[in-house]
C-alpha positions in Angstrom: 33.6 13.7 17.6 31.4 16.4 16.8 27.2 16.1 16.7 27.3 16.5 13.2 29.7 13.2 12.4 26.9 11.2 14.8 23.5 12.6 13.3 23.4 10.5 10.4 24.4 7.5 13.0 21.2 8.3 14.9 19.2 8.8 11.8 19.9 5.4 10.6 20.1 3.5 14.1 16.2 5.6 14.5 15.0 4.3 10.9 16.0 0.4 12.2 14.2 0.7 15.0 11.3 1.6 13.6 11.5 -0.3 11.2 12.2 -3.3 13.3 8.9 -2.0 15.4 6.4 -1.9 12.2 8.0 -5.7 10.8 7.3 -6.8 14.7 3.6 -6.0 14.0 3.0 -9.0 12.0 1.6 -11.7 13.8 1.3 -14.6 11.0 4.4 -15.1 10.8 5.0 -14.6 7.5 5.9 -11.3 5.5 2.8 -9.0 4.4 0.7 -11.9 4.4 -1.1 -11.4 7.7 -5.0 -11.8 7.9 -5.8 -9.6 10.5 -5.6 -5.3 10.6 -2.3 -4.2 10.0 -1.2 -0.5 11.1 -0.8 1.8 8.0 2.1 3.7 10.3 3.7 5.9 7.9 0.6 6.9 5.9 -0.9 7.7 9.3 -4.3 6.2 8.8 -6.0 3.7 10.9 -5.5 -0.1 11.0 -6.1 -2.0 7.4 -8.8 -4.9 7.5 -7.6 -7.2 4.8 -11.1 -8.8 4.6 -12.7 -5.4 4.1 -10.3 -4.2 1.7 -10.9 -7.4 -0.5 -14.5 -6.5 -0.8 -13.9 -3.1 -2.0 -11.2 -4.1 -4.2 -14.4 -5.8 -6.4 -16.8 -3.2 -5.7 -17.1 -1.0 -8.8 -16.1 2.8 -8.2 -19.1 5.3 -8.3 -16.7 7.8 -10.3 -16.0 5.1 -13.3 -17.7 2.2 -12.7 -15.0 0.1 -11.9 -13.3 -2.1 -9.3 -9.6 -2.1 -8.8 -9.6 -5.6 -10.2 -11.1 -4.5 -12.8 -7.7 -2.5 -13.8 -5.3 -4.3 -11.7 -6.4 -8.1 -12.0 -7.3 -10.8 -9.0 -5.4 -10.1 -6.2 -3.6 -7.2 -7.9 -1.4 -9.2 -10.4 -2.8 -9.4 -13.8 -3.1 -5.5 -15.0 -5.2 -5.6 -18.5 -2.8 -3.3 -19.3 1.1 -3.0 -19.1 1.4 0.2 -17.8 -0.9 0.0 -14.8 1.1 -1.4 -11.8 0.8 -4.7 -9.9 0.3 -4.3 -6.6 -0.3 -7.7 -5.2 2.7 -8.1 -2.3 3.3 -4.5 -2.5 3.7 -2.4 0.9 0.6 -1.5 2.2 2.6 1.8 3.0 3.5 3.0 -0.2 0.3 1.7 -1.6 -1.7 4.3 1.2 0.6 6.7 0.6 -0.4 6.7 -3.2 -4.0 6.7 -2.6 -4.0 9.5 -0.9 -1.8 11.1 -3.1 -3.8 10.6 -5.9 -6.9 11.7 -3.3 -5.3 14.8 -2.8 -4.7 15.7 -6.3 -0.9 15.9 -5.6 -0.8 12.4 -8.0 -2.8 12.6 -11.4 -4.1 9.5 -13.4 -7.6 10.1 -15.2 -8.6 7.2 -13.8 -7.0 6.7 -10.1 -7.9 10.4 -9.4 -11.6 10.0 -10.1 -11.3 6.6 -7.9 -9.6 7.8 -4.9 -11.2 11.3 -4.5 -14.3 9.5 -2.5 -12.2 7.4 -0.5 -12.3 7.5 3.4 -9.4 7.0 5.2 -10.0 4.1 6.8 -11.2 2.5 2.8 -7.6 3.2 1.8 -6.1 1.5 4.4 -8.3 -1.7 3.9 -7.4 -1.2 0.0 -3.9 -1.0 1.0 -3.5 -4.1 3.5 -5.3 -6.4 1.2 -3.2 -6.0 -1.8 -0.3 -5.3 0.7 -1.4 -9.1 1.7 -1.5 -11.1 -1.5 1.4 -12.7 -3.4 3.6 -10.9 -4.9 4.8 -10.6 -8.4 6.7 -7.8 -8.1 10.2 -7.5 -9.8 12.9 -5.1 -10.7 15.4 -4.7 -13.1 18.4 -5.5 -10.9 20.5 -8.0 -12.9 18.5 -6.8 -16.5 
């Protein structure tokens, strides 16, 4: 067989494994619940402190005096409004990911863009692996 016919293989036998490395990183035991830092690996920032991020998910924003509680409820499940996302139990990955997007100005929301643009790295990985960390209440519309 030609390379071309195995690429994809390795593509996908590369995404497992790291995959299985970054699930491995949990030491709790249980899924995005774990209490100490966890790595933000794809977002490349440094380890999340879920402790940390839970006190600046109630401190209100310089930009528009408010907390992301404020928006997105306790623990990131009870938005005040329906089109503001929940992110309680979401993966601290994709919530990093839009942080910094949103950062950078390559995401806009008149509110999120005013609140992320002070953000250090190391706040939006804390911000990340606490809601990352909380219950989730996520659904989709499979079976809808």
């Amino acid at each position: 067989m030609s390379n071309a016919v195995h690429a994809p293989r390795l593509a996908i036998a590369l995404l497992a494994a790291l995959a299985l490395a970054a699930c491995s990183q949990n030491t709790s035991g249980e899924p995005g619940h774990a209490e100490g830092p966890q790595a933000s690996s794809s977002a490349g920032l440094p380890d999340g402190r879920v402790a940390i991020g839970e006190q600046l998910a109630i401190a209100k924003g310089k930009a528009t005096g408010q907390s992301c509680v404020d928006c997105h409820g306790v623990e990131g499940n009870a938005p005040i409004d329906a089109t503001y996302p929940k992110l309680g139990g979401q993966y601290a990955d994709y919530l990093a990911h839009a942080l910094q997007a949103y950062r950078s100005g390559d995401r806009q929301h008149a509110l999120m863009s005013a609140q992320a643009a002070a953000l250090t790295d190391q706040e939006i990985s804390d911000l990340s692996a606490y809601f990352g960390s909380r219950p989730a209440q996520l659904r989709d519309l499979h079976g809808l």
